[in-house]
N, C-alpha and C positions, 0 to 999 in steps of 0.2 A: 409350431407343430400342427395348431389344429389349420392352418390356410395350406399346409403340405398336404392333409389328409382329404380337404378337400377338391385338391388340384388330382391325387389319385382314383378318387371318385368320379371324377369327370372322364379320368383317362378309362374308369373302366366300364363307360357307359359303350364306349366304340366296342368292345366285346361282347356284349348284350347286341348290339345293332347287326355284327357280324351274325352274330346265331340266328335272329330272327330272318335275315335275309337268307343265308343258305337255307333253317327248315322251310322257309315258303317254297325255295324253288326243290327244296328234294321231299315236301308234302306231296308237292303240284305231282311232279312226276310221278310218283309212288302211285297214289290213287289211280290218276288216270291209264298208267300201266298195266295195271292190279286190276281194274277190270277191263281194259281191253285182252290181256291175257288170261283172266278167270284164275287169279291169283287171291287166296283167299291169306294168307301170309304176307305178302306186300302192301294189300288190301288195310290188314288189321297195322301192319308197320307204317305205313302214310299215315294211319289214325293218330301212332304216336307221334310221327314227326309232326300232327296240323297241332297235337297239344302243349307240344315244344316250342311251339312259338308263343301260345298263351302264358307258356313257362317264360320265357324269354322278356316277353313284354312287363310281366310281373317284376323281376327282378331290375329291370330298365328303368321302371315306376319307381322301386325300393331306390335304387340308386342316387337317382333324383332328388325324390324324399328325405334322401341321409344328408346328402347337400345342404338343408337348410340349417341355416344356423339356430345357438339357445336360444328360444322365448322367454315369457312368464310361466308360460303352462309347461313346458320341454326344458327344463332348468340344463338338466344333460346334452342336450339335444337332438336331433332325429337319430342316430345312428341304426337303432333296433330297426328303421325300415329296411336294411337289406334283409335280415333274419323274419320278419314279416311278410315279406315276399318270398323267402323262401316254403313256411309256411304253407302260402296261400299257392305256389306249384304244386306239394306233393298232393293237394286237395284236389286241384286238376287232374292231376296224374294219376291217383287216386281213382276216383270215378271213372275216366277213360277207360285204366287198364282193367276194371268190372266189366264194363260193356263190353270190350275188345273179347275177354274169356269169356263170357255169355255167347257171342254172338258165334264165337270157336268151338266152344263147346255143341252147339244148338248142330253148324256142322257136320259134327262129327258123327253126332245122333240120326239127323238124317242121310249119314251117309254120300254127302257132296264129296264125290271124289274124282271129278275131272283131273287130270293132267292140266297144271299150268302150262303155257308158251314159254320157251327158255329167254324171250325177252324179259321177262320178270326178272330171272337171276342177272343178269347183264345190269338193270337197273340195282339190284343190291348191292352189285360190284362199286357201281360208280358211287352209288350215295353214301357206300363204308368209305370210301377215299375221302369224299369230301368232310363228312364229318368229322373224320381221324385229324383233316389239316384245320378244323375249324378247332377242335378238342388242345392239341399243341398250340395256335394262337390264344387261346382265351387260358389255358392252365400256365402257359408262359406269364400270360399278362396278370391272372390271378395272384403269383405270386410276387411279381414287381409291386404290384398299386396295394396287396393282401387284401385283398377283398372276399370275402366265406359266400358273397351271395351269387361272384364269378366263377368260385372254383366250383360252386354245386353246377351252376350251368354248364363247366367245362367237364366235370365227371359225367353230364347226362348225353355232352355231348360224344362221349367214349362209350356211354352204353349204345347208346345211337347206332354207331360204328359196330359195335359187336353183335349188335340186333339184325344191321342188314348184312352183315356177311349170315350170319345162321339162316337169316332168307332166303338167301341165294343158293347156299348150298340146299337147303330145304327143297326148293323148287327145280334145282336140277335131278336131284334125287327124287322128285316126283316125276319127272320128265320119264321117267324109266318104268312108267305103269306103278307108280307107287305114288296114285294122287291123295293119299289119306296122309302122305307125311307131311302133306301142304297144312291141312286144318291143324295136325298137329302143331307145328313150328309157330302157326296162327298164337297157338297156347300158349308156347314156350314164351312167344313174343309179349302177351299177356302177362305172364308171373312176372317177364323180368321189367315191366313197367310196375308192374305192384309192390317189389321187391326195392327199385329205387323210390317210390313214392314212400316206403314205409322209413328207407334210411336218412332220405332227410328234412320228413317230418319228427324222427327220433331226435334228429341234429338239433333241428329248428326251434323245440319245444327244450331240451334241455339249455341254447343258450337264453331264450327267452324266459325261462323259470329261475335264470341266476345261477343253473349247473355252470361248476368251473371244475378243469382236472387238477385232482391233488397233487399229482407228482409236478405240476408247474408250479403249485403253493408252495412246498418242500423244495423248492430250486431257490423259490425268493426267500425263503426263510433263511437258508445256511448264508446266503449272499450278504441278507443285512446284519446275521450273527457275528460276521468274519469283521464288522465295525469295531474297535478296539472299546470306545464309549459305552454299545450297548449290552448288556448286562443280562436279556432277555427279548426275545418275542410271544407277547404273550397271545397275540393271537392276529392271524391274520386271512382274511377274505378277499374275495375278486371276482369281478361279476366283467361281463362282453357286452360293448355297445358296437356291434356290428363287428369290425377288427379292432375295436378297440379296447384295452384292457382298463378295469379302474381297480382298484386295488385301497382297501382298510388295514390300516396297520396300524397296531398298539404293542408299544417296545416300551422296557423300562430301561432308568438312567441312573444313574448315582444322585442322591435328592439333594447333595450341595452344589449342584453345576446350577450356573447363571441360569436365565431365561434366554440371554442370549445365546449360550454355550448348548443349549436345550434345541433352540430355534436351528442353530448351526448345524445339529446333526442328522437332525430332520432333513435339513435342506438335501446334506450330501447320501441322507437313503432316497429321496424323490429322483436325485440325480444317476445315481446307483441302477436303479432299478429301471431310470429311462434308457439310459446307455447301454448297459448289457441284456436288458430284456424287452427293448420299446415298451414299456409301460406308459400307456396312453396319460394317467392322474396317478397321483397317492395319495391317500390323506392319513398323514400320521397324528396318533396321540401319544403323547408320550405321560408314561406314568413312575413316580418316585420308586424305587429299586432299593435294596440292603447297603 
């Protein structure tokens, strides 16, 4: 299991590779359109796409990183570096989308209201296409190899998509004497980088603090209760190593079963719990019961 999970980590480094490659070429575009046009909304949207790759590259790093096998020091071993990377994006993203709204706001204050050139909007046309096909390759692939530090990059690559269509419309609708909706849209473009920075550093920090969702707890619970042997679960925990699940469980047994009879049942909740819910480890205790 664990040479499978590293064979999918490799497969989902080609999705990281792919992002990086389209934002460089729809960063490149973006900017240099953005100001040959006097597009202050394409402008601020190149910004996000140049920090999309520093996204990209991070999570490429994590990937890699999660690759390596237990040491002494990493007894678990790497997996936490996709979630580390993911992290260390919203931290990029973060900062970006401040400056992006500063420099939109600053705008609007001095009243920069040129009419963009409708080549601007033409370029948000194409660059919502391409992200949309880059967004369905990497969420396809996110969920084949289940990798959380691909599917963050394939959700950013959907906002991506949804950011340069409001571009476009933005700047066609400025096209019409209405250059103030350009700086505006700049904003919009703004919050909704700040808005993904915040959800998954929310993500990021709760699987790195050991948050796990209870209604998955309460899944594996009734699954090991439905064991004819066990008698009780008296308590049970589960923390993410990247996609991987680890899982504490202490069930009680009837106190006259063998060690071996003990050992046995253990065995078939570790099996249990891998089969119907890919449970990456378990570690059972088992304690004497009524």
């Amino acid at each position: 299991m664990v040479n499978n999970r590293y064979e999918q980590l490799k497969k989902a480094e080609l999705g990281a590779v792919i992002s990086i490659v389209a934002y460089i070429a729809v960063s490149a575009m973006k900017l240099t359109v953005g100001n040959l046009a006097n597009s202050e909304a394409l402008r601020a949207d190149g910004l996000n796409n140049f920090t999309d790759i520093l996204a990209s590259v991070a999570v490429l790093i994590g990937l890699r990183i999660a690759q390596k096998p237990a040491d002494e020091e990493h007894r678990y071993g790497h997996w936490k570096a996709e979630n580390v990377a993911s992290l260390v994006t919203s931290f990029i993203m973060l900062l970006v989308g401040l400056q992006v709204l500063y420099s939109s706001i600053l705008s609007v204050i001095n009243k920069k209201t040129e009419s963009p050139d409708m080549t601007a909007a033409i370029v948000g046309i194409v660059s919502a296409v391409i992200m949309y096909g880059v967004y369905f390759f990497n969420k396809r692939l996110s969920e084949e190899v289940k990798s959380p530090g691909l599917l963050a990059a394939a959700k950013d690559n959907r906002s991506d998509a949804w950011t340069s269509i409001g571009t476009a419309i933005a700047v066609f609708a400025a096209s019409f004497n209405l250059g103030w909706l350009d700086s505006l849209a700049a904003i919009v473009v703004a919050l909704l980088i700040l808005k993904t920075a915040i959800d998954i550093f929310k993500d990021s920090v709760f699987t790195l603090s050991d948050g796990f969702d209870q209604e998955q707890l309460d899944q594996y619970n009734q699954a090991i209760r439905r064991i004819k042997q066990i008698q009780s679960v008296k308590s049970i925990k589960g923390r993410n190593y990247g996609a991987n699940i680890y899982l504490d469980v202490t069930v009680t047994m009837r106190p006259d079963l063998t060690v071996k009879e003990s050992h046995d049942i253990a065995d078939q909740i570790e099996h249990l719990l891998q089969e119907k819910f890919q449970i990456f480890e378990t570690d059972v205790h088992v304690e004497p019961g009524e």
